[in-house]
C-alpha positions as CSV (number, residue, x, y, z in Angstrom):
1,X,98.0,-54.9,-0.3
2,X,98.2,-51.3,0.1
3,X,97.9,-48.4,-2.8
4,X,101.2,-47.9,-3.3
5,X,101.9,-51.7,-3.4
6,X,99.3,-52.2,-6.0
7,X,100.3,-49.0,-8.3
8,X,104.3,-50.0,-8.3
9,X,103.4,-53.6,-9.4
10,X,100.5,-52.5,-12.1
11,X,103.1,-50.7,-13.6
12,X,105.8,-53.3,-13.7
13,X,103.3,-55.3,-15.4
14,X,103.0,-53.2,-18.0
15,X,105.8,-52.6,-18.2
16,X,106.4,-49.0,-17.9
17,X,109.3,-46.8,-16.0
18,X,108.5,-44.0,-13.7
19,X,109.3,-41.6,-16.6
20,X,106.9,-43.6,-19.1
21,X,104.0,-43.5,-16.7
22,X,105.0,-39.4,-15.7
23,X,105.0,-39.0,-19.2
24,X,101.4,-40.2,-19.7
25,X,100.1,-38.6,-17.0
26,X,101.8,-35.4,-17.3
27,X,103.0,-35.1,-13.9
28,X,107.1,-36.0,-12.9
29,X,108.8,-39.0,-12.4
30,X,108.7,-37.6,-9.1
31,X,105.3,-37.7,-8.5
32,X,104.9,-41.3,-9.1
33,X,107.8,-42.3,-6.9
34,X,106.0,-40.5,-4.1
35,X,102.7,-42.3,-4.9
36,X,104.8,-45.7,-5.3
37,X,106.7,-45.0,-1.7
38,X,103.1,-44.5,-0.2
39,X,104.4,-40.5,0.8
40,X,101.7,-38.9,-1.1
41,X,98.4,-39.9,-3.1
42,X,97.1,-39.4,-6.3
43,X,94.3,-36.9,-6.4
44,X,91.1,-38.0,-8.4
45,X,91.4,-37.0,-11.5
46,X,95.3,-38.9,-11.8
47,X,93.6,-42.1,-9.5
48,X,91.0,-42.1,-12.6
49,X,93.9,-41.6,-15.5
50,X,95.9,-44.3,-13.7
51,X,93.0,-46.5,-13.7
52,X,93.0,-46.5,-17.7
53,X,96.6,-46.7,-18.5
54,X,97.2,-49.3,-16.4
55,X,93.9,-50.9,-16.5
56,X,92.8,-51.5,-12.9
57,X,89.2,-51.0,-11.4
58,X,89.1,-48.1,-8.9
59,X,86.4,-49.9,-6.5
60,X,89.6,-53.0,-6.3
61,X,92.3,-50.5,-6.1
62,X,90.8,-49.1,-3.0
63,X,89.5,-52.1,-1.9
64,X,85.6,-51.0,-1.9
65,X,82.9,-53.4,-2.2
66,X,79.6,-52.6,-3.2
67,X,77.2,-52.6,0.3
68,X,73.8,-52.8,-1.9
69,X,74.2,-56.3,-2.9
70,X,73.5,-57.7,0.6
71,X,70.5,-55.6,-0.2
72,X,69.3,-56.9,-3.6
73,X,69.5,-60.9,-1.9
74,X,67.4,-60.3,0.5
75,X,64.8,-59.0,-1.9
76,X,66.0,-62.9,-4.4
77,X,65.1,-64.3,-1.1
78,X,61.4,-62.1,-0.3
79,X,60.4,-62.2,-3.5
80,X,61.0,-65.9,-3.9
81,X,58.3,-66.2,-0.9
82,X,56.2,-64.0,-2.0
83,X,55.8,-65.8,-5.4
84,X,56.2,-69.2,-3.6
85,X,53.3,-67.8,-1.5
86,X,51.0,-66.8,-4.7
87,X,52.0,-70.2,-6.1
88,X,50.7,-72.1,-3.0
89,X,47.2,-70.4,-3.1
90,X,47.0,-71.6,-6.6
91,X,47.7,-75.1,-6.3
92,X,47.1,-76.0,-2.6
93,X,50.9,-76.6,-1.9
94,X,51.9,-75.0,1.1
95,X,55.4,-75.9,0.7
96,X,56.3,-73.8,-2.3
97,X,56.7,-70.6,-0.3
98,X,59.6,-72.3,1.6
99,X,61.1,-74.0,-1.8
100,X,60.7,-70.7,-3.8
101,X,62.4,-68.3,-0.9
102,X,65.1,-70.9,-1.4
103,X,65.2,-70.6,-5.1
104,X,66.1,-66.6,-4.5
105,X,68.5,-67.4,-1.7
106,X,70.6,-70.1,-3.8
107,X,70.5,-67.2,-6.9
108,X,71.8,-64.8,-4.6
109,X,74.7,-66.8,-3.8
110,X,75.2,-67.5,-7.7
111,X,75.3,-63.9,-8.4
112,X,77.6,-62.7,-5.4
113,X,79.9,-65.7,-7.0
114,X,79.5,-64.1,-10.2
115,X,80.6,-60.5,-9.4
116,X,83.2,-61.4,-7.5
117,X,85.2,-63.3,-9.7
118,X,83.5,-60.7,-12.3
119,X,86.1,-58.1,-10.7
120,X,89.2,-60.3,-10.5
């Protein structure tokens, strides 16, 4: 869905008029029509203002998705081994490096599950 898609319908859902939402924002009626046909967009500062009034994440509005994460599961996954690995020196269990770097790899998947239904 594009921008102007997702703006026209927030607002319905709250529903607010062009004039309402102007009002709030202090710019015209005019303004948002143009944002709402997709012949202008807002500039930061109203994206940001729009994003508390009618209660919308920015990152979802613009359909970013955070590129760390793939990041941080690779470390669940590395740092399960490397424990796994510590573990198997201790007890003489060779397969706890395996079974621990698959402990990090199944939390990673829990948490990816968690933040994105976290941001719907």
């Amino acid at each position: 869905m594009k921008i102007e898609e997702k703006l026209f319908q927030l607002r319905k859902e709250k529903g607010l008029s062009q004039e309402q939402l102007a009002e709030k924002l202090n710019v015209s009626r005019q303004t948002i029509s143009k944002w709402e046909t997709g012949e202008t967009l807002p500039d930061i500062e109203n994206l940001r203002n729009l994003a508390l009034i009618l209660e919308f994440s920015i990152d979802n509005m613009l359909d970013i998705e955070a590129s760390n994460t793939d990041e941080f599961d690779d470390w669940l996954w590395i740092g399960g081994f490397i424990v796994g690995t510590g573990l198997a020196f201790a007890f003489d269990n060779f397969l706890l490096p395996f079974a621990c770097s698959m402990l990090g790899f199944g939390f990673s998947f829990i948490l990816k599950a968690i933040k994105k239904n976290k941001g719907k």
